[in-house]
N, C-alpha and C positions, 0 to 999 in steps of 0.2 A: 503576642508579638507587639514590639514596640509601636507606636507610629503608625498605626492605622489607621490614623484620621487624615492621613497624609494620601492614599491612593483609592483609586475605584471600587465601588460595590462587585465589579466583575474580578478581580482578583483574586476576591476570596475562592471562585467557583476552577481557578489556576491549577491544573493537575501537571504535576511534576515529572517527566517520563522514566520511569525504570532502565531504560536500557541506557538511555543518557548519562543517567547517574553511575553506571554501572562501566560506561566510561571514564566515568572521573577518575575513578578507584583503580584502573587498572589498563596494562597497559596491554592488548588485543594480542599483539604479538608474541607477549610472554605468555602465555597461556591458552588453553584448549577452549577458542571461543565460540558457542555455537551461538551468542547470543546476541549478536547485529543484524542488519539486513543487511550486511557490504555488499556490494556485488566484489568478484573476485579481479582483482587491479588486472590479473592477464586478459581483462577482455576489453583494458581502456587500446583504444586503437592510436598509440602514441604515434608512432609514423605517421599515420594518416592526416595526426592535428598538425603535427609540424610542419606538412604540406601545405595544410588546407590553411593554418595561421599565415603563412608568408601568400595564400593565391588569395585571400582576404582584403588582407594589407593593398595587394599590386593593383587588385580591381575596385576597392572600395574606396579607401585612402583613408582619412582622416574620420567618415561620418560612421566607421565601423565605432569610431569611441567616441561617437555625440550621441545626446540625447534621443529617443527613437521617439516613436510612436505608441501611444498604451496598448493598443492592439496586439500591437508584435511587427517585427520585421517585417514588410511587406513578404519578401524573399520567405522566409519561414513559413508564411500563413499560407502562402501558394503551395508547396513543398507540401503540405501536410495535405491540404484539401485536394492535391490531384492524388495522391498515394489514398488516403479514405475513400477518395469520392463523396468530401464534404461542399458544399456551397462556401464560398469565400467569407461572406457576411457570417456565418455562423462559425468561425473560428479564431480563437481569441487565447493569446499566447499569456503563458504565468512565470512566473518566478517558481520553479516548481511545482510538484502537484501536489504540492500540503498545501500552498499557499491556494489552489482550486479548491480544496475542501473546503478551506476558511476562507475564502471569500464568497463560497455559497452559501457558508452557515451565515455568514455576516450579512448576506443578503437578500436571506430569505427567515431568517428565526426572530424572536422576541422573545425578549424572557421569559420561561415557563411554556413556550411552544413544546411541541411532540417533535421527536425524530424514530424513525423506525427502522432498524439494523437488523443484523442476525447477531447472535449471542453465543460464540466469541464474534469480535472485528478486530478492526486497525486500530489501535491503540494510540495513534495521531488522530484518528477521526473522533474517537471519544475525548481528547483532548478541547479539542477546536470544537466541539458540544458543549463543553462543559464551560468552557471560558464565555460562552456567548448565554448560559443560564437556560440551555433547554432541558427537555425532559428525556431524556431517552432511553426508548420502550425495545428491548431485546428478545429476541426471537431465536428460540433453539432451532437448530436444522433439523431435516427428517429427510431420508432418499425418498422417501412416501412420497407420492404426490398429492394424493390424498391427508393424509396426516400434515406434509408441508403445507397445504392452504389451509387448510382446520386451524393451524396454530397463529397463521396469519390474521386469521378472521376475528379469534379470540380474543388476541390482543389490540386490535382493533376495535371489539368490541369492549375490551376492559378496559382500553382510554377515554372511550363514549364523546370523542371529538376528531375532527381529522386532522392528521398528521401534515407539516409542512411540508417533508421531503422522509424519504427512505434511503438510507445509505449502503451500496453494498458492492463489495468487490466479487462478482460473478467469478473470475478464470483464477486460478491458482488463489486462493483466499491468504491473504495474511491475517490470521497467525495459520491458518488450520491447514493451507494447501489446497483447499478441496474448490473444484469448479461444480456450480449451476447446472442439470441439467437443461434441456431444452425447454421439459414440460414445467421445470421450476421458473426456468426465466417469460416463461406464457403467464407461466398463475400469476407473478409480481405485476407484468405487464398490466393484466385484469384487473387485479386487483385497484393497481392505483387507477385505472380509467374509470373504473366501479367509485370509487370514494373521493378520486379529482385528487390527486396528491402528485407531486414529482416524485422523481428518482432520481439520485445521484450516484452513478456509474462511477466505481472508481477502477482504471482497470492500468497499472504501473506495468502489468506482469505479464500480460497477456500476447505478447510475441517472443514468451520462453516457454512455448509450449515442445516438450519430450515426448511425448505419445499422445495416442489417442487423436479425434479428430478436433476441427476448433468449429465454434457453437457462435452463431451471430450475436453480434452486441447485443444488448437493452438497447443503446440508441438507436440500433439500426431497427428494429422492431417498434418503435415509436418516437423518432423524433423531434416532437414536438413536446412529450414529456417527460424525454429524457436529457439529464444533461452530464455528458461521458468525458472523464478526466482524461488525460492519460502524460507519459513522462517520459524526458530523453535517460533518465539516473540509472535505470537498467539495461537501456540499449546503446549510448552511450558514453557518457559518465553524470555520476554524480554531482560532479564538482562545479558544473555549467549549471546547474541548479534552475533546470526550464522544465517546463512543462506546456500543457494546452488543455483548451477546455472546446468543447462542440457543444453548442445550446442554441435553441431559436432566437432570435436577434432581440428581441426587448429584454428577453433576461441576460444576453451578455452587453446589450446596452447599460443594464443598473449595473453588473459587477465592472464594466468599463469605466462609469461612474468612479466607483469605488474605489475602482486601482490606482485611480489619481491621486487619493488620498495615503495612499499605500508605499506604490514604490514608483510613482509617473510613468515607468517603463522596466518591461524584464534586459536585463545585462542584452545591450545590443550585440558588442562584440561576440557571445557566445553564441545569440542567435545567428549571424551570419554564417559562422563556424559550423553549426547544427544544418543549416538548409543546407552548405555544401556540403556536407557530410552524409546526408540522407537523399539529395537531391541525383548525386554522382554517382549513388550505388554502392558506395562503401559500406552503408550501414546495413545493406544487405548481407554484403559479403564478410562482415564483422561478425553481425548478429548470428549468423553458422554458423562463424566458429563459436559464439558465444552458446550458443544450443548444444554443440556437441559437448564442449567441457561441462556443462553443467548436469547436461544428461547423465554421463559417467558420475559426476559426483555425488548426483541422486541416486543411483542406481547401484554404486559401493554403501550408499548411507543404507537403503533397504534391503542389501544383503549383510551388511555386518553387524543391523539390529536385532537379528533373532539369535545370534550367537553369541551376543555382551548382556541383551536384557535379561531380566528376571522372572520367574512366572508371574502372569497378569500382568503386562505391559503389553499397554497394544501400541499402535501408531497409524497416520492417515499415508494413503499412497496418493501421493501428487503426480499431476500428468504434467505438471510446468511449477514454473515460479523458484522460488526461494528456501522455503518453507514446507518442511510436517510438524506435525503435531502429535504429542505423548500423551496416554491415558496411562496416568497408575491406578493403582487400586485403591479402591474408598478407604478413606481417613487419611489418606498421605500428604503432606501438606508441603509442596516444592515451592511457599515463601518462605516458610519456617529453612528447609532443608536448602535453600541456595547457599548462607556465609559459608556452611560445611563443606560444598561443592567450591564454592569458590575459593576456601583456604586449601584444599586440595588442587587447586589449578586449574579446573573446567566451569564454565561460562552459559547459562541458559538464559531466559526467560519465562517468569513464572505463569501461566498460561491466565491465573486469575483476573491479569491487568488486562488483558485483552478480554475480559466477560464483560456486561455493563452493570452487574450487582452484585461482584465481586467472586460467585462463582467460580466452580471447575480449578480451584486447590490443586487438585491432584493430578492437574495439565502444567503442559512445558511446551515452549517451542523450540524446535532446533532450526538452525539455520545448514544448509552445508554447500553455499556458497564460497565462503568466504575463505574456507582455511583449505591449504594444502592434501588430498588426497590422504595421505599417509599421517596427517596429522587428525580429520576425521577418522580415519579408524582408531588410533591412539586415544582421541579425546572421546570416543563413543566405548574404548576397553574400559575408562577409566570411570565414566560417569556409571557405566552398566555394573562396575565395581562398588562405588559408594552406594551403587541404588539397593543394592542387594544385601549390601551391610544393615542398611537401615530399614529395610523389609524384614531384614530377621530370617 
């Protein structure tokens, strides 16, 4: 490339993201997309902002569109911390919860540091590692509990230094779907008390749980070494682009630091928007309905899988979130096989991007949020079609 001499040493280390590019090319609407994280636009509570924009406006006036506070909204930080049952001081509002990730990477890594995952992860969090020059060390899952700390230990012991932080989304996993059990989220706990390491709890997803019972945080099991993201983009919308982070106060004193550098303050108007909207119960009464639609749409996607796939095609059952995950059969290669799916009209991503060593080829994530019911089954006849073409 041209002109290199023109921009940062970190540039190089700039990973591109698949699904964005995957945007460029195409437009979601024309075609069978499984491959966004959308949440499904029926569950933005339009009425509800229309209300809440003009009782904004009536009570705030003018300082809903000045500058705020880097913390966050007084109003929002309160909002969250009586609904958790977090302390005021340790709550600290973001511009989304990517920008949480990367502002811990940024505030806790140095080039060539250790990061500690499970292998697959969020393919934003490998991003935001990679941009800042860490090392990061992937951990294949096990339901074992036994085999899950063995493998932790290993690679622990194959970095032969400690790691700065551990990144892991416990409750519905992006890409995989799959939650933590209890005795997994203990071992991690130990673990890092054992070797003095943080954790960074990334949990976007964890109040679209469909079944099953719900499992306490990492933060709540140690909050003092843990520091737990979380986001309005799924409960919601997107578009308000907030998030929050809970951490012991020195460490969200340095990322407080930092954020001034950043963005001086997350979108205040939307904040306002956000605490009345979570504060008045709405977003209880939203997030049901948002649980029921999704439940169903999970729940057509895991019946209409065994009757479009192929032999040897498994898939994960998610109790919440977004997200399962496809195993094909060794040697099948779904970077190779996506133009063909996509000149066809159907939409994934390649499960490899989510591994941290390029890994699991013959993984896929499906999304089955986003699209219409009846076009999830369509787009899952259709994919289950090429798959089997090209299985032979």
């Amino acid at each position: 490339m041209e002109n290199w001499h023109l921009f940062s040493e970190d540039t190089a280390s700039f990973m591109r993201s698949p699904v964005r590019e995957i945007f460029k090319r195409v437009d979601l609407n024309a075609i069978y997309s499984f491959a966004g994280g959308y949440p499904s636009a029926d569950t933005f509570p339009m009425e509800d902002i229309r209300q809440l924009a003009s009782e904004v406006i009536d009570q705030v006036g003018a300082q809903a569109f000045q500058y705020g506070a880097t913390q966050g909204v007084p109003a929002l930080r309160k909002v969250l911390s009586d609904r958790y049952s977090i302390p005021l001081e340790r709550v600290q509002i973001t511009t989304s919860s990517q920008q949480g990730i990367d502002v811990c990477t940024r505030v806790l890594i140095d080039p060539g540091d250790a990061v500690l995952t499970s292998n697959p992860t969020y393919l934003g969090a490998i991003q935001s590692f990679k941009s800042y020059r860490a090392e990061i060390v992937g951990v294949a899952p096990s339901a074992d509990p036994a085999a899950y700390e063995s493998a932790w230990r290993a690679a622990l012991a194959q970095l032969g230094r400690r790691p700065k932080f551990l990144y892991m989304i416990p409750d519905f996993q992006n890409p995989s779907g799959e939650t933590l059990s209890l005795e997994q989220r203990k071992i991690l706990i130990s673990l890092a008390q054992e070797f003095d390491f943080l954790i960074v709890e990334d949990c976007p997803y964890r109040e679209l749980r469909y079944s099953g019972e719900p499992l306490p945080t990492l933060y709540s099991m140690d909050p003092d070494r843990v520091i737990h993201l979380g986001s309005f983009s799924k409960i919601f919308a997107p578009g308000f682009r907030l998030g929050w982070i809970f951490a012991r106060p020195d460490i969200l004193d340095m990322i407080y630091v930092c954020k001034q550098s950043l963005d001086l303050c997350p979108p205040v108007f939307d904040q306002y928007l956000a605490a009345a909207f979570m504060g008045s119960g709405r977003l209880d009464r939203n997030l049901a309905r948002s649980v029921e639609l999704y439940r169903s749409k999970r729940d057509l996607m895991l019946s209409t899988l065994p009757g479009c796939m192929p032999e040897g095609v498994t898939w994960t059952q998610p109790e919440g979130g977004l997200f399962l995950f496809l195993t094909l059969p060794e040697g099948f290669d779904s970077v190779a096989f996506y133009d063909k799916a996509l000149d066809a009209g159907v939409a994934y991503v390649a499960g490899s991007f989510f591994h941290t060593d390029g890994s699991g080829r013959n993984t896929m994530r499906l999304n089955f949020s986003f699209m219409t019911p009846q076009r999830i089954r369509e787009g899952l006849h259709l994919l289950g079609d090429l798959l089997r073409e090209e299985l032979g």
